[in-house]
DOZA-511592 format. One record per residue (C-alpha): residue number from 0; residue in one letter; chain; x, y, z. Coordinates in nm, 3 decimals. Example, Ala and Ser with C-alpha at 12.3 -4.5 7.8 and 13.67 -1.06 7.14 Angstrom:
(pt 0, A, A, (1.230, -0.450, 0.780))
(pt 1, S, A, (1.367, -0.106, 0.714))
END
This chain:
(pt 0, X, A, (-5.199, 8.480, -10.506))
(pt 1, X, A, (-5.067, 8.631, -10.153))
(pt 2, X, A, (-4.785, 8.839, -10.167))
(pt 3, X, A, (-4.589, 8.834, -9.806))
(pt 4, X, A, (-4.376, 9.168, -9.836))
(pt 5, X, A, (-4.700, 9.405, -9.871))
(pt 6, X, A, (-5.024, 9.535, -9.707))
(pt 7, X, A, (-5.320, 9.466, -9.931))
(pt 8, X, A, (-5.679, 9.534, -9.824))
(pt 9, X, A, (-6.022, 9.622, -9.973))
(pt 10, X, A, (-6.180, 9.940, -9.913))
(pt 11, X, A, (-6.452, 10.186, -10.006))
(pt 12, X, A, (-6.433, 10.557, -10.046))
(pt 13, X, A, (-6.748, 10.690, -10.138))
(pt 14, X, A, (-6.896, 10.347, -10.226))
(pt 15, X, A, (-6.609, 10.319, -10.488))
(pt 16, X, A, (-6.455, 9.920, -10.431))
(pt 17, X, A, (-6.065, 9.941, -10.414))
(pt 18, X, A, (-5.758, 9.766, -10.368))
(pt 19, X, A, (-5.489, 9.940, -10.216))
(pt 20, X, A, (-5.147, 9.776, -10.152))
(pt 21, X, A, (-4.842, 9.956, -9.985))
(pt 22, X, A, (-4.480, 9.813, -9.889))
(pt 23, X, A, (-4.499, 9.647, -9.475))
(pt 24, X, A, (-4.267, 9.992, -9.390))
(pt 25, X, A, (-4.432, 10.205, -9.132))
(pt 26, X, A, (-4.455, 10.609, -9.285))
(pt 27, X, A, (-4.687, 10.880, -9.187))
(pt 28, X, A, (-4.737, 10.901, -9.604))
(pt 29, X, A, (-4.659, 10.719, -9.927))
(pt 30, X, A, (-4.658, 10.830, -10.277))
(pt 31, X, A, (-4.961, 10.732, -10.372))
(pt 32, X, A, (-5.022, 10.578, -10.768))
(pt 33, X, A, (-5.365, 10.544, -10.918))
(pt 34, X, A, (-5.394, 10.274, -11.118))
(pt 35, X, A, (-5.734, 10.232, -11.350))
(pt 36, X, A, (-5.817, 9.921, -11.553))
(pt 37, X, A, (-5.936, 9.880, -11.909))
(pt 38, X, A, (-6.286, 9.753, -12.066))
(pt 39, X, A, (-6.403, 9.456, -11.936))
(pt 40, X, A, (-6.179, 9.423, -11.656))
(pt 41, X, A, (-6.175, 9.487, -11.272))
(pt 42, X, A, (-5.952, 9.590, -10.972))
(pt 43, X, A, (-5.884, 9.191, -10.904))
(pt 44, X, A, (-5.712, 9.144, -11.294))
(pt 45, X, A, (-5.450, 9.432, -11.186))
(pt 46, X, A, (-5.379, 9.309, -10.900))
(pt 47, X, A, (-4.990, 9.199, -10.975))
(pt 48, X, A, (-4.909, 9.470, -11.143))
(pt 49, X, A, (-5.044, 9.678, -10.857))
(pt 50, X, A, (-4.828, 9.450, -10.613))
(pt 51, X, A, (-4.533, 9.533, -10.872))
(pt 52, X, A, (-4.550, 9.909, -10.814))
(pt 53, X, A, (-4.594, 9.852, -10.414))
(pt 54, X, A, (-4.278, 9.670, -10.423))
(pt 55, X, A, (-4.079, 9.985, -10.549))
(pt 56, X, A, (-4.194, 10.157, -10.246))
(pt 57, X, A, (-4.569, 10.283, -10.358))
(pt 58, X, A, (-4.884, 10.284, -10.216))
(pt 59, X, A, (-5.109, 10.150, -10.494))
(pt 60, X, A, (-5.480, 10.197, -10.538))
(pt 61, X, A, (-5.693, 10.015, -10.793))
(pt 62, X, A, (-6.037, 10.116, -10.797))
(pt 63, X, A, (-6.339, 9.911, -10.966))
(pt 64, X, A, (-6.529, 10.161, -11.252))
(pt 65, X, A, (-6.872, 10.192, -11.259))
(pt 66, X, A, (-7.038, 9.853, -11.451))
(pt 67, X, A, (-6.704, 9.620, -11.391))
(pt 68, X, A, (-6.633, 9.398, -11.078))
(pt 69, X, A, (-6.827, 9.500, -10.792))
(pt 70, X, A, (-7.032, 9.769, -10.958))
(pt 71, X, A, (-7.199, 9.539, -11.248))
(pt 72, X, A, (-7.136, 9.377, -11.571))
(pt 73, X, A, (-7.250, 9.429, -11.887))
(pt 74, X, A, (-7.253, 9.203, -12.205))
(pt 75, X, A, (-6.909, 9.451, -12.342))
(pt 76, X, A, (-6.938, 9.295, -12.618))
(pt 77, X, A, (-7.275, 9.385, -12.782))
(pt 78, X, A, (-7.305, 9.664, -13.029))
(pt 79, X, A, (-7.554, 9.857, -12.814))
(pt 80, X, A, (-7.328, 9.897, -12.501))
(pt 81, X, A, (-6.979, 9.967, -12.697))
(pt 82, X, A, (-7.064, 10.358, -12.639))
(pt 83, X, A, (-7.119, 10.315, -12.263))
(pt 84, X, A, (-6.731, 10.304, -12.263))
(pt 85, X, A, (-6.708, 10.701, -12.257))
(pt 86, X, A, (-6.988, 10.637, -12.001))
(pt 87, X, A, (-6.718, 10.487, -11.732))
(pt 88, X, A, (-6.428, 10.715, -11.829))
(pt 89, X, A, (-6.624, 11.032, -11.768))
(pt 90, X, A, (-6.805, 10.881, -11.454))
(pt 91, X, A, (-6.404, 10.759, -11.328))
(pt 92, X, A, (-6.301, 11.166, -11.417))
(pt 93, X, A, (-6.620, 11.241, -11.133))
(pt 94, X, A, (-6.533, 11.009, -10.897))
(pt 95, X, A, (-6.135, 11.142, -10.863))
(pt 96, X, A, (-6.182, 11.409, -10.624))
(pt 97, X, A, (-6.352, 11.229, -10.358))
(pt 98, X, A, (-6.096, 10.948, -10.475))
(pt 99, X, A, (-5.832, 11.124, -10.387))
(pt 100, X, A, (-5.919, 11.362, -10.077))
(pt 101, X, A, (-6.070, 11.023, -9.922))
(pt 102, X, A, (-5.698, 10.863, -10.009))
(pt 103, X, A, (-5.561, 11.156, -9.824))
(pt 104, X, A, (-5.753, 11.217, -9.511))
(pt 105, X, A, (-5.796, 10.854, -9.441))
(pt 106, X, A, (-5.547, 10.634, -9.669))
(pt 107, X, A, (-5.179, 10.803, -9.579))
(pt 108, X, A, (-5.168, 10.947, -9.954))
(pt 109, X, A, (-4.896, 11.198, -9.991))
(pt 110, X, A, (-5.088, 11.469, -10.112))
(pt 111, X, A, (-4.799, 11.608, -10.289))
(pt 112, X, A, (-4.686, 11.290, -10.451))
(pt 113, X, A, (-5.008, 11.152, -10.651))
(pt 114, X, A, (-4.920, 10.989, -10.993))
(pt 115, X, A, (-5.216, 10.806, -11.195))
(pt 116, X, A, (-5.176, 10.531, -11.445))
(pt 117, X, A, (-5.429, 10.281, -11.627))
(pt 118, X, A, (-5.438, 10.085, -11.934))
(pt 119, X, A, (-5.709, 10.118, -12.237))
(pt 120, X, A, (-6.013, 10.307, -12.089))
(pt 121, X, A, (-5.766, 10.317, -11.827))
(pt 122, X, A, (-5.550, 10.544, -12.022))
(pt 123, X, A, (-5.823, 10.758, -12.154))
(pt 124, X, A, (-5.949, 10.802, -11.756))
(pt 125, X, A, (-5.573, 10.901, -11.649))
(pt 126, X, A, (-5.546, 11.174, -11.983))
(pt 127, X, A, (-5.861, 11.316, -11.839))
(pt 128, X, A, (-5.796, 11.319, -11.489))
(pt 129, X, A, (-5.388, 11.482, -11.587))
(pt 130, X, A, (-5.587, 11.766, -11.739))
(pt 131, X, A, (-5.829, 11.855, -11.489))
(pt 132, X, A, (-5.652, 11.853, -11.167))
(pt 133, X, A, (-5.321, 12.022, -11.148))
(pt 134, X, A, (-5.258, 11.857, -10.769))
(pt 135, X, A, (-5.189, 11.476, -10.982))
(pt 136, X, A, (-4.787, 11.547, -11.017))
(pt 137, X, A, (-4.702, 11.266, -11.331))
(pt 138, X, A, (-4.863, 11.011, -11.570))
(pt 139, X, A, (-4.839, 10.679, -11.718))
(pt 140, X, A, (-5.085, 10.632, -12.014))
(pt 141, X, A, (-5.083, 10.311, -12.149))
(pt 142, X, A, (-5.233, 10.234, -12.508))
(pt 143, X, A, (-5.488, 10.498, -12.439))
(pt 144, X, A, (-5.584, 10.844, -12.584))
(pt 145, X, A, (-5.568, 11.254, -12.512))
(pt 146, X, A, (-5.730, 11.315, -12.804))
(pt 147, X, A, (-6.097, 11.203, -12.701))
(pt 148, X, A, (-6.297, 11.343, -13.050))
(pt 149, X, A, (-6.030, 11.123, -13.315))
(pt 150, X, A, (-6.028, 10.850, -13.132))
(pt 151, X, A, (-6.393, 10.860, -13.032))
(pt 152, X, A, (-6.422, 10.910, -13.487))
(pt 153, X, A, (-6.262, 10.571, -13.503))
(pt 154, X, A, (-6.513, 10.396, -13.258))
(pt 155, X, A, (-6.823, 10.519, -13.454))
(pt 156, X, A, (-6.609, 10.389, -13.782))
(pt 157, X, A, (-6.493, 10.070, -13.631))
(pt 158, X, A, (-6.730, 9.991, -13.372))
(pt 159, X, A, (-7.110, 10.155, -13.463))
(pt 160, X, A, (-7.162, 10.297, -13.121))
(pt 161, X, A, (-7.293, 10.639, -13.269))
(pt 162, X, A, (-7.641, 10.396, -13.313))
(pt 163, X, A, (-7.700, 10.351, -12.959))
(pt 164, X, A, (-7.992, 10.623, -12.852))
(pt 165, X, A, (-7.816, 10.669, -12.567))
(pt 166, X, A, (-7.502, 10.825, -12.775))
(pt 167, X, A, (-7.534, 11.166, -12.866))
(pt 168, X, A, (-7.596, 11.319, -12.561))
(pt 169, X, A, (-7.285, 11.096, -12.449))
(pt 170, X, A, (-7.067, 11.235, -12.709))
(pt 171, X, A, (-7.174, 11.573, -12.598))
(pt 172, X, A, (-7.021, 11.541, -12.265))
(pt 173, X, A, (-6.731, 11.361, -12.387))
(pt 174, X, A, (-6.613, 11.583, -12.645))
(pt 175, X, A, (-6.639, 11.909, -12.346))
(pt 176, X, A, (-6.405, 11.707, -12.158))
(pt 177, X, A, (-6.183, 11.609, -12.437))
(pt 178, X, A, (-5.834, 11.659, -12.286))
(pt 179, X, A, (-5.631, 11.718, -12.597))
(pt 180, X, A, (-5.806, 12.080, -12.566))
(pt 181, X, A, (-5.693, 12.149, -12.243))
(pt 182, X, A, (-5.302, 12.129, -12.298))
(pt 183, X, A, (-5.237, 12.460, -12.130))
(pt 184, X, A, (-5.306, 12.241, -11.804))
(pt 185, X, A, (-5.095, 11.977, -11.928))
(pt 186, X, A, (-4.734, 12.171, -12.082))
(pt 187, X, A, (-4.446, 12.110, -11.821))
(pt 188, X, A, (-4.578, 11.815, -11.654))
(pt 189, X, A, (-4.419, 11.485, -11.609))
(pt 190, X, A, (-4.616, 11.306, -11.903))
(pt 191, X, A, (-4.521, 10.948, -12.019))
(pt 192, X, A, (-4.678, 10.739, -12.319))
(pt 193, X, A, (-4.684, 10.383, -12.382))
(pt 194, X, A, (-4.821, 10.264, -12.685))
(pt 195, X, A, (-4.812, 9.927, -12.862))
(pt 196, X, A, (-4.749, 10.028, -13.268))
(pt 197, X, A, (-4.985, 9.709, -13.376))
(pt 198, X, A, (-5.295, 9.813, -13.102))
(pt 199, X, A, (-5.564, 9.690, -13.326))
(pt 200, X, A, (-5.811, 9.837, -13.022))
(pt 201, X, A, (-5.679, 10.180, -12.983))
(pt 202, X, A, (-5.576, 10.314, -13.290))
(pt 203, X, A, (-5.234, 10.486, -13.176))
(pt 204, X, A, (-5.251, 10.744, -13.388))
(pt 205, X, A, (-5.466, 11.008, -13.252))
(pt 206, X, A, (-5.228, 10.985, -12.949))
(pt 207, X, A, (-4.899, 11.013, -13.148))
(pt 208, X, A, (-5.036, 11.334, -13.320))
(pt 209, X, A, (-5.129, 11.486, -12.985))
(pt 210, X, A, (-4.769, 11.402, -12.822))
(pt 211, X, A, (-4.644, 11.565, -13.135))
(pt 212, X, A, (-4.885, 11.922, -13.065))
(pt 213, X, A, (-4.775, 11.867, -12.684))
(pt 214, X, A, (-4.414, 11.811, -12.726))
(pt 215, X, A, (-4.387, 12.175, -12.950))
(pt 216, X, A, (-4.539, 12.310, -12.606))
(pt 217, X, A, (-4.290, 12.181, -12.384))
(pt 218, X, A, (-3.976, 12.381, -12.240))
(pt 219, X, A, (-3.813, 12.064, -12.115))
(pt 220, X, A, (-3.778, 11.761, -12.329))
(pt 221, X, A, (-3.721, 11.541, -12.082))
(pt 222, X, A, (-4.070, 11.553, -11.894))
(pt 223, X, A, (-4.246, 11.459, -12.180))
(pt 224, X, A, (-4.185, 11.091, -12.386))
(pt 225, X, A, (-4.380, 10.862, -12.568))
(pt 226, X, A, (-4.234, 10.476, -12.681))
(pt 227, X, A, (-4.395, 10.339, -12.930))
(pt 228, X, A, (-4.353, 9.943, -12.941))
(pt 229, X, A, (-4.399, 9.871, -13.262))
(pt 230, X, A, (-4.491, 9.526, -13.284))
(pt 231, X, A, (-4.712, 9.489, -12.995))
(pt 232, X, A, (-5.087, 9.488, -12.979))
(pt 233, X, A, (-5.307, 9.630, -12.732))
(pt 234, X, A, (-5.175, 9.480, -12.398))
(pt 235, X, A, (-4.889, 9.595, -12.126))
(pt 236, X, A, (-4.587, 9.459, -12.181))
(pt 237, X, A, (-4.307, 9.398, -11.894))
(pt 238, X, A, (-4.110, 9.629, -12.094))
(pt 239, X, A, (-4.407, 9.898, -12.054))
(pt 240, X, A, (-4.428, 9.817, -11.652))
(pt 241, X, A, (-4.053, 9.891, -11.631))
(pt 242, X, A, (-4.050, 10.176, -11.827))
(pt 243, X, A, (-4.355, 10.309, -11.623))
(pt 244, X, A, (-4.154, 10.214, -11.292))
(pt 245, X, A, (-3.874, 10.421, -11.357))
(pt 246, X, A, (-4.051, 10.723, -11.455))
(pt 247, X, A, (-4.214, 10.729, -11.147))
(pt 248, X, A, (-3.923, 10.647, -10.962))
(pt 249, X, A, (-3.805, 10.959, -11.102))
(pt 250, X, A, (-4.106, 11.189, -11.142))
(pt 251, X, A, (-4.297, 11.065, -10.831))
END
């Protein structure tokens, strides 16, 4: 599909595939949104809501993880790779700073207006990524988690992936970078939640307890929110694109 009222092109930043897509306006920078896909998928599947986002006015940039699109494939469906899904998210919280500096110095990012998104694994990258680096101004986390060691519980229940040999010194690293311990980085930044209430993937419950912890810590109501939509599964929804549209056409 071509869209006719953007710029899209393919790039590389550190050997990192992306898509970015801007509005055909000429600026010296844009406000600059992140966008991160789930399990399975690849920058290509995102591509319309990317071009959605660049029609308000953003630059959008969808990068490939490591073992989707460009960078490999893996049977995601066998028992013995499940785990390797903390694999990617930590590898995507790695990869943002050069991400974004290379965005900046040679992509017209506005330094001071970077937002991140992403659905799934998505969402679990972009909770990291809000917690480590204070220069990302808002989020959009879409059926995903802050709460890294619940959520990672209900994998090993649901899924087995604690009998990989691989796993425990992957569960080590993930549980360090779990981001619902780091919410003195997060309180008083522009946080929003999307959750489907019947996401048989992502349980949504580690993620509504966190909001509630994170929501005592806040000063202003307003820049924190979580919807829950309470008959939808684990997908984005239109409503939960323009939801996430207006918050960062008022946070970003």
């Amino acid at each position: 599909m071509e869209f006719n009222n953007i710029i899209e092109k393919k790039e590389y930043i550190k050997g990192i595939p992306l898509i970015i897509m801007r509005p055909l306006d000429e600026r010296q920078v844009y406000p600059t949104i992140i966008f991160y896909h789930g399990w399975t998928s690849k920058k290509e599947s995102q591509r319309f809501r990317g071009y959605i986002l660049a029609s308000l006015g953003y630059q959008v940039v969808i990068p490939d993880a490591i073992l989707h699109g460009e960078r490999g494939q893996i049977d995601y469906y066998a028992k013995e790779n499940a785990g390797r899904f903390w694999e990617v998210v930590l590898q995507n919280l790695n990869e943002f700073k050069d991400l974004s500096q290379g965005l900046i110095k040679d992509h017209q990012a506005d330094k001071d207006r970077i937002g991140i998104s992403g659905h799934s694994m998505g969402g679990f990258t972009s909770s990291g990524i809000l917690a480590d680096n204070k220069d990302v101004k808002t989020a959009v986390i879409v059926n995903g988690s802050f709460d890294w060691e619940k959520s990672n519980e209900i994998f090993k229940r649901t899924l087995g992936i604690n009998e990989a040999p691989y796993f425990k010194d992957l569960e080590k690293r993930l549980l360090k970078a779990n981001p619902a311990n780091k919410i003195e980085s997060l309180i008083e930044r522009p946080l929003l939640i999307l959750h489907g209430g019947a996401d048989m993937v992502v349980d949504i419950n580690p993620q509504r307890e966190f909001y509630e912890k994170l929501r005592g810590a806040y000063k202003n109501s307003e820049d924190l929110k979580m919807l829950v939509y309470e008959n939808l599964g684990h997908f984005m929804s239109v409503n939960m694109i323009e939801e996430m549209s207006k918050w960062f056409n008022k946070y970003l």
